[in-house]
C-alpha positions as CSV (number, residue, x, y, z in Angstrom):
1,X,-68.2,-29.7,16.5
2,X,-67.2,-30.5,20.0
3,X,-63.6,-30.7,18.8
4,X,-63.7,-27.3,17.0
5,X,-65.5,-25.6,20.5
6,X,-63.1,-27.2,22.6
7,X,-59.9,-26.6,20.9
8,X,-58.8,-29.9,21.6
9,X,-56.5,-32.1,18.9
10,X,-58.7,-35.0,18.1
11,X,-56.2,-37.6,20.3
12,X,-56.9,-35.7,23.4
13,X,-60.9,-35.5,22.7
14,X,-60.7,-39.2,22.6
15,X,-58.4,-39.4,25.5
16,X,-61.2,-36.8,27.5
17,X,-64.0,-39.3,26.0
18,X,-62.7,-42.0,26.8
19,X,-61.9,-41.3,30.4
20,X,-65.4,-40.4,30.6
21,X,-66.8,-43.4,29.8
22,X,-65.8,-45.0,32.8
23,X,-68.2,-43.5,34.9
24,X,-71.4,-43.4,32.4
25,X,-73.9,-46.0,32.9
26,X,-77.7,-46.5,32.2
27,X,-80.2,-45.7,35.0
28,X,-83.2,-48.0,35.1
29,X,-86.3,-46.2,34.2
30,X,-87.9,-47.0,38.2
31,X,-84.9,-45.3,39.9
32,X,-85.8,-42.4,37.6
33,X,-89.5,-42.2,38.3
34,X,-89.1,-42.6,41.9
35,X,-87.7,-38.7,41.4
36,X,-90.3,-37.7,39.0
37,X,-92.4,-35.9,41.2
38,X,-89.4,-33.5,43.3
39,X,-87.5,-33.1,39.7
40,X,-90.7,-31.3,38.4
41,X,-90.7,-29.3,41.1
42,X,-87.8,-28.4,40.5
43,X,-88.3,-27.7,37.2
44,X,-91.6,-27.5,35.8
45,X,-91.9,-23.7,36.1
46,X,-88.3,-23.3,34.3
47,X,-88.3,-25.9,31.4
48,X,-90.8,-28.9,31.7
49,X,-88.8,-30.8,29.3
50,X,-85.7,-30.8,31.4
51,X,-87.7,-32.6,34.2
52,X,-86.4,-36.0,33.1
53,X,-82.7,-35.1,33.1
54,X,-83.3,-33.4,36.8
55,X,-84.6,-36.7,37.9
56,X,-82.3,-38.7,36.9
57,X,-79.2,-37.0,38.5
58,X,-81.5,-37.2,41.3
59,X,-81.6,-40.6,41.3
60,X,-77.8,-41.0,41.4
61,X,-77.4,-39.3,44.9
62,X,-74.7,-36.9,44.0
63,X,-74.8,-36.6,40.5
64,X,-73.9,-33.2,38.2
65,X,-75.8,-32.2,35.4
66,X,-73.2,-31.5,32.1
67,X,-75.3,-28.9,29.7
68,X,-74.6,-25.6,27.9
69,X,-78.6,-25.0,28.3
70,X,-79.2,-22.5,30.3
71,X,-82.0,-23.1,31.8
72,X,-80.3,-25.4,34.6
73,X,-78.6,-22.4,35.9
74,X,-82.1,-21.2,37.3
75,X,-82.3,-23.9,39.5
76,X,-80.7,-24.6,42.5
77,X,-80.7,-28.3,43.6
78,X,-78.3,-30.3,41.6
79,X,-74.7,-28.7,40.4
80,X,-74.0,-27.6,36.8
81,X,-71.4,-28.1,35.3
82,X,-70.4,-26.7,31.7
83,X,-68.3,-28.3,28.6
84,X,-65.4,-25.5,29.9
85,X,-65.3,-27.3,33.3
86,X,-65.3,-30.4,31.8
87,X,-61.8,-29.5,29.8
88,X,-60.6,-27.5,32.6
89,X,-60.7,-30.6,35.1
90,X,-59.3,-33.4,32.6
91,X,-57.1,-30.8,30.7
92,X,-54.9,-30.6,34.4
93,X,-54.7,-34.5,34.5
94,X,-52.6,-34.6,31.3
């Protein structure tokens, strides 16, 4: 499905994917609840289910959120960035 959206052949999805798994890694569940309390501030009156995602970009210092859902566009802390962006920043490395 992401291929189809994107456009991309399935070599340069991989590519794209691959590239992006440099930079994932697993947060530890402490450094997540230590932002608990400020990420559902941020966003318990917008989506209370999104709280966990807000706190754990929060926890990463300068992290960016990557989600079509637009309910992260109504809040203003943490960039947003969408699957477009994404393809539009790796698409230029190639």
């Amino acid at each position: 499905m992401v291929i189809k959206k994107s456009g991309l052949s399935e070599a340069e999805y991989s590519l794209i994917l691959n590239n992006l798994f440099k930079f994932i890694r697993l947060i530890p569940t402490e450094e997540v609840m230590f932002h608990w309390e400020n990420a559902k501030r941020i966003m318990e009156h917008i989506d209370p289910e999104d709280v966990t995602f807000i706190a754990a970009a929060l926890s990463q210092g300068d992290a960016v959120i990557w989600s079509e859902d637009k309910h992260f566009d109504k809040q203003k802390s943490l960039p947003i960035l969408k699957t477009r962006d994404f393809v539009n920043l790796f698409y230029r490395e190639f």
